[in-house]
C-alpha positions, 0 to 999 in steps of 0.5 A: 549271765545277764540278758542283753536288752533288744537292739532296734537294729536286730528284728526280733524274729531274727534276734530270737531265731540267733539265740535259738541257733546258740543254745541249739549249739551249746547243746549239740557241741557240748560248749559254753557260748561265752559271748555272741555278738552281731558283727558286719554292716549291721554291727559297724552301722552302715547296712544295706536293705538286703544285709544279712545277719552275722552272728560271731561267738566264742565258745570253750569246751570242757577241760578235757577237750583241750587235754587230747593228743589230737587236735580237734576242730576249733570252729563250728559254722551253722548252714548259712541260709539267706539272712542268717549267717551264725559261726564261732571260735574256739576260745584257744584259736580266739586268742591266739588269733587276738596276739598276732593281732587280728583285730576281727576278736577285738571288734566282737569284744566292741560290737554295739550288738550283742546276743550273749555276753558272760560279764566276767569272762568278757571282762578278762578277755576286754582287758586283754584286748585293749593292751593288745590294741595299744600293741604296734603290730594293730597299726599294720592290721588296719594299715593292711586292711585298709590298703588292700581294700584300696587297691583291690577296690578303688585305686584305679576305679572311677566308681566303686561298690558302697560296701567297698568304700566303707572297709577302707574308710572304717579301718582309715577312721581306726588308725587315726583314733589310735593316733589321736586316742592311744590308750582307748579302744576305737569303737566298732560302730561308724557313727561312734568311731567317726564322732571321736576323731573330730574331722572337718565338716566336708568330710562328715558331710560326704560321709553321712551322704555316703552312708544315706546312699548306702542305707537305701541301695543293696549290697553291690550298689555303686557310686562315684569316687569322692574326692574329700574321702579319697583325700582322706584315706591317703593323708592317714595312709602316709601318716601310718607308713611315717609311723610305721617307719619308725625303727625302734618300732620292731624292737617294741613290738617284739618284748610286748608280744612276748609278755602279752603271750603269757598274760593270755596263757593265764586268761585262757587257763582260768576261763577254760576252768570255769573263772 
């Protein structure tokens, strides 16, 4: 496995504090850690002073393991203490999570921020995740996600928490990537993922100033509503509902999921021995 160069935004205390807690684990659990990423704010690009540390793996058990009548269980989550917040999935419940899709297992594949990564088994796992990407049913994941953000968080707010306003805004940021870049993985982080979508200078400007003001206030910080970013997320809204309203798109949806199960079965059966 190839050693993952220093991230500026991860303090090398905590940075070695995560790869201890990794081979604690693979030690104590009897699994192979095939990557370990930073997920969360930090990961996304828009931390507060006071955001935590989220480290998210997938492992793979032996062979036998995967053989029992029982079921066993397919996460492990390490104690979370006040920075440090370090838990994985199982490579079975990674993937079958990827298929519906939940675009969580994609964004790990994407993090900028990455503890462990096994080249060759994240290669496969990366190919697998863009065909899912591209699949119709990722559309609903960031529409559904960013729209219950929307209207648990800000619909009927006049201000609102920072950190809320930005899971609507990345997700909303995504759809539109996916419109404009149908065959690429939108990135994970902000920054990256806002510079791929050209937007008008008012909003970049409203969005770096949000961002600043995030960076500087702790996690519950608030702030006004701004109009050019609420404009925004509801123009992408109605362009996703008009393209979720298409009816052929079910059809679509349902003979990808079908021929995308399959290729996943073979992924699984070749990283589980070994591959």
């Amino acid at each position: 496995m190839i050693p993952i160069p220093f991230s500026p935004d991860i303090a090398p205390d905590k940075r070695e504090a995560i790869l201890d807690a990794l081979s604690e684990i693979e030690r104590d659990q009897g699994v192979r850690v095939v990557f370990a990423v930073e997920s969360g704010s930090r990961a996304w690009g828009f931390p507060s002073p006071d955001s935590d540390y989220d480290a998210r793996f997938v492992y793979v058990r032996p062979l036998d393991w995967y053989l029992s009548l029982e079921a066993g269980r397919d996460v492990i989550e390490l104690p979370i203490d006040d920075l440090l917040d370090v838990s994985g999935w199982d490579l079975k419940k990674a993937l079958n999570l990827l298929l519906k899709p939940n675009a969580v297992m994609i964004e790990w594949l994407q993090s900028p921020i990455r503890y462990r990564w096994d080249d060759a088994v994240c290669a496969k796992l990366l190919a697998l995740a863009s065909k899912v990407q591209l699949h119709p049913a990722a559309v609903f994941h960031y529409f559904n996600l960013a729209e219950n953000q929307w209207k648990r968080h800000v619909e009927s707010e006049d201000a609102i928490k920072l950190k809320k306003y930005f899971y609507i805004v990345r997700p909303a940021l995504a759809l539109q990537w996916l419109r404009l870049h149908p065959d690429t993985l939108p990135p994970m982080n902000f920054q990256d993922l806002l510079a791929g979508v050209n937007p008008p200078t008012d909003l970049v400007s409203a969005l770096q100033d949000l961002l600043l003001a995030k960076r500087q206030t702790k996690e519950l910080g608030t702030a006004p509503r701004v109009p050019v970013i609420d404009a925004f997320i509801k123009d992408e809204f109605e362009r996703t509902k008009e393209r979720l309203a298409d009816p052929g798109l079910n059809a679509t949806m349902k003979d990808q999921r079908a021929a995308l199960r399959v290729e996943a079965d073979a992924v699984f059966r070749e990283i589980v021995r070994g591959g």
